[in-house]
PLY file of the C-alpha trace (Angstrom):
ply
format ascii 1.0
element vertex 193
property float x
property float y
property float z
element edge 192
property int vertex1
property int vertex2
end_header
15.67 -8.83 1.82
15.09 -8.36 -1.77
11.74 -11.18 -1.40
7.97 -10.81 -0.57
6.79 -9.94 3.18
4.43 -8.06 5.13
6.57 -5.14 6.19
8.86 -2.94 4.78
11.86 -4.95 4.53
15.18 -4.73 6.43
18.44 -4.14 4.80
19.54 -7.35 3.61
22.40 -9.52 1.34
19.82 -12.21 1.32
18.77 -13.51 -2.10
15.70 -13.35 -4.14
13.71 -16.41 -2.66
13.67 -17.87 -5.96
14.51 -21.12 -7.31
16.82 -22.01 -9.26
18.25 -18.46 -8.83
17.58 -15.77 -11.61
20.07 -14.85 -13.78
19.49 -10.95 -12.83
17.56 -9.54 -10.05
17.04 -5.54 -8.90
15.41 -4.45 -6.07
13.65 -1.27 -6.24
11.61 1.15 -4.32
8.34 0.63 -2.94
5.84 -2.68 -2.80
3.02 -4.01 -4.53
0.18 -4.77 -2.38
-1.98 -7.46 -3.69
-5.21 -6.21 -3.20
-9.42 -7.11 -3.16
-9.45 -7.16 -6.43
-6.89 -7.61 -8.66
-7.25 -7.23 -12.52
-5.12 -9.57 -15.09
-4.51 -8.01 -18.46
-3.20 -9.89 -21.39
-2.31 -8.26 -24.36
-3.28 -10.58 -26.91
-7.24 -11.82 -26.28
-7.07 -13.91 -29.46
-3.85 -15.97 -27.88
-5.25 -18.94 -26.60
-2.22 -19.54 -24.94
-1.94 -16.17 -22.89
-5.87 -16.45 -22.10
-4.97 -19.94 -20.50
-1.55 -18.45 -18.83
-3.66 -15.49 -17.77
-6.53 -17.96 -16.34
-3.51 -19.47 -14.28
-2.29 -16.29 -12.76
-5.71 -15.80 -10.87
-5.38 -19.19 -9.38
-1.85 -18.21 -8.40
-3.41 -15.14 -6.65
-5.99 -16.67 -5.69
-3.39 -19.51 -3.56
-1.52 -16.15 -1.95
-4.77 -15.15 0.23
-6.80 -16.58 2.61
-10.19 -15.70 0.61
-10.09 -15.85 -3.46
-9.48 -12.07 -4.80
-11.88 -10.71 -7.07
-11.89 -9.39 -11.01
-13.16 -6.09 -10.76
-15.72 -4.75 -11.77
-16.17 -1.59 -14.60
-16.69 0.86 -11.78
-14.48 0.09 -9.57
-11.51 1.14 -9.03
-8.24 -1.13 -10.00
-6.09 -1.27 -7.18
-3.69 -3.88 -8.08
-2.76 -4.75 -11.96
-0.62 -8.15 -13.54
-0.02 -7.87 -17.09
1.05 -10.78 -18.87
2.98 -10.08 -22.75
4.35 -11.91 -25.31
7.24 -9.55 -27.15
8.98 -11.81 -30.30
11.34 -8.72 -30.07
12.78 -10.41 -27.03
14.45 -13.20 -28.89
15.48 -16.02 -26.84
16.83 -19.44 -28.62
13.54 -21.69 -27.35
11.63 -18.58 -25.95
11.81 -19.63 -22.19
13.56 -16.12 -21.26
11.57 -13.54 -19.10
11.26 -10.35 -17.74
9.26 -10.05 -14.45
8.97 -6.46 -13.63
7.37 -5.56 -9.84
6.26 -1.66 -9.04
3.78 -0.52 -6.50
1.71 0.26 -9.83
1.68 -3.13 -11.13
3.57 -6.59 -12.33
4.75 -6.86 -15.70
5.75 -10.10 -17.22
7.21 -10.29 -20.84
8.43 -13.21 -23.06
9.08 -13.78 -26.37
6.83 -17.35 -26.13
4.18 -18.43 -24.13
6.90 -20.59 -22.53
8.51 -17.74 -21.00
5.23 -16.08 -19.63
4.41 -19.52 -17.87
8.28 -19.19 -16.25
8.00 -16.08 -15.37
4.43 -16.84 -13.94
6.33 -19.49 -11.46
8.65 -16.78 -10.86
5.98 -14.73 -9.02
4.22 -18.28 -7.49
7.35 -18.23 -5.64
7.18 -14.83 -4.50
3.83 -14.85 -3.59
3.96 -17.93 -1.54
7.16 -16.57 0.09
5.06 -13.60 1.11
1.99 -15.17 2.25
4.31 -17.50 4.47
5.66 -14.64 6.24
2.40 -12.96 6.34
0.34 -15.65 7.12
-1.74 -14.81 4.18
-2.84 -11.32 5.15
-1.98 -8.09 3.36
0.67 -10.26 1.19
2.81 -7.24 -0.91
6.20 -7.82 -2.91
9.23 -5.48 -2.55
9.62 -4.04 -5.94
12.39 -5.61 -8.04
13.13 -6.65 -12.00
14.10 -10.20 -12.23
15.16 -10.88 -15.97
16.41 -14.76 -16.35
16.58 -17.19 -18.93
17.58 -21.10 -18.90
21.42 -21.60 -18.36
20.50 -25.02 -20.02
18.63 -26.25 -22.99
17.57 -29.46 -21.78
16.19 -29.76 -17.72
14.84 -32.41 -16.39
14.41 -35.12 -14.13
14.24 -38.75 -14.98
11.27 -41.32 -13.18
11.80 -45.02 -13.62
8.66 -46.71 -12.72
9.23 -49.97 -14.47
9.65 -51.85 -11.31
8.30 -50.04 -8.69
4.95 -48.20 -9.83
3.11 -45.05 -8.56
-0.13 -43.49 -8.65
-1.37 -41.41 -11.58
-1.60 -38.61 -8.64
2.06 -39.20 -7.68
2.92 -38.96 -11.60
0.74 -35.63 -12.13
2.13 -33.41 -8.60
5.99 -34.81 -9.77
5.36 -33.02 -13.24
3.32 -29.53 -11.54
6.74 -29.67 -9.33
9.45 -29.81 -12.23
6.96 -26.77 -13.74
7.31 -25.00 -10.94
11.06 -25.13 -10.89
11.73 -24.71 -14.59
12.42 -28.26 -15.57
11.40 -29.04 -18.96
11.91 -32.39 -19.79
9.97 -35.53 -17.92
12.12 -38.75 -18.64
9.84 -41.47 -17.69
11.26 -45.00 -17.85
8.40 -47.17 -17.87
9.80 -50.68 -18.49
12.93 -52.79 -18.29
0 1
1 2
2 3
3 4
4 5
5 6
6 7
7 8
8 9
9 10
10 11
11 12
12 13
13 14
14 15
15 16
16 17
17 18
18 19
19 20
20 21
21 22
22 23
23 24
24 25
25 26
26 27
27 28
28 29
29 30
30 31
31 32
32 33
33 34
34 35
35 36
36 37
37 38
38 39
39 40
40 41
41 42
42 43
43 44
44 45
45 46
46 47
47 48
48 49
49 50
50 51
51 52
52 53
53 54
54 55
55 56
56 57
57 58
58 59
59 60
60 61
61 62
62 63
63 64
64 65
65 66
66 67
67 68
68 69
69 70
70 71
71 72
72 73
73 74
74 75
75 76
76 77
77 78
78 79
79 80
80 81
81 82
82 83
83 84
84 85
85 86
86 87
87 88
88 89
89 90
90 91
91 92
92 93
93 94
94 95
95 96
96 97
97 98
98 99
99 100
100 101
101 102
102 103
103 104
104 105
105 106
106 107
107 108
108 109
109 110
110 111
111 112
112 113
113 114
114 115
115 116
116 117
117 118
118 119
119 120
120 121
121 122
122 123
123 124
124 125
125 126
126 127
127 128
128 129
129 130
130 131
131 132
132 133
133 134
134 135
135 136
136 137
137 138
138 139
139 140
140 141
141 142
142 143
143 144
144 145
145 146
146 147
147 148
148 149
149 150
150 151
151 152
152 153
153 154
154 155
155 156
156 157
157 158
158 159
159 160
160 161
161 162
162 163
163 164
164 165
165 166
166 167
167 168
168 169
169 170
170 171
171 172
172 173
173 174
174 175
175 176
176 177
177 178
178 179
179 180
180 181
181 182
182 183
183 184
184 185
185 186
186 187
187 188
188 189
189 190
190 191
191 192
């Protein structure tokens, strides 16, 4: 299975436990164990943007594991590495396209916006929760692979008409983390008749 899990995985035609589906994905050799400590490197410090993308990747760590994983420390050593990179070489028509790049080293994720870094972050929420599920949260690795994907369509979204029957702010605010995490980018709310 070309996914997340606990032990080596077994040959498999099953796909990447992604959703929707990437447009490319390559399984390679070896896993990525996510570790104690696990240090997040953005390239750009002064990128507001990345610092807040790279603030969400430890809370997407943190989610995968039973106890919250630690920054490490200057002496240690690193044992597990996610870099997060905005490349403008990567041109992409509204900058949603990624590449999410898994080794036992590390996990690489490139965009050409901050929109594709965030995409590619919910990527690898995907994995990792698809990992911990089968591991039950304990020594959660990915199988190496290189997903690269961009939109298939400009406009995504999902349309909630609330101008008869109304919901919570808390309904409104988990139905728009939900369309993030599957790559919907447009919110049509109807709010009255």
């Amino acid at each position: 299975m070309a996914s997340a899990a606990c032990a080596p995985p077994r040959a498999s035609t099953a796909p990447v436990p992604v959703i929707p589906a990437p447009h490319t994905a390559v399984v390679g050799d070896g896993r990525w164990i996510l570790a104690d400590s696990v240090e997040i490197i953005h390239a750009d410090q002064g990128n507001a943007e990345l610092r807040s993308l790279g603030d969400m990747t430890r809370q997407l760590v943190d989610a995968s594991r039973r106890e919250p994983v630690r920054q490490p420390l200057p002496a240690d050593p690193v044992t597990a590495r996610i870099r997060l990179r905005i490349d403008p070489s990567m041109a992409s028509p509204a900058g949603e396209s990624y590449q999410l790049v898994v080794t036992p080293d590390d996990i690489n994720i490139a965009a050409p916006a901050a929109a594709g870094v965030f995409y590619g972050l919910q990527t690898l929420r995907q994995l990792l929760e698809a990992a911990a599920a089968q591991c039950d949260r304990r020594a959660v690795s990915l199988t190496a692979i290189t997903i690269v994907d961009a939109p298939r369509f400009p406009y995504r979204g999902l349309h909630l008409d609330v101008g008869r029957h109304f919901f919570p702010a808390a309904f409104i605010k988990r139905y728009i983390d939900l369309m993030a995490r599957f790559k919907l980018n447009t919110f049509h709310w109807h709010l009255t008749e």
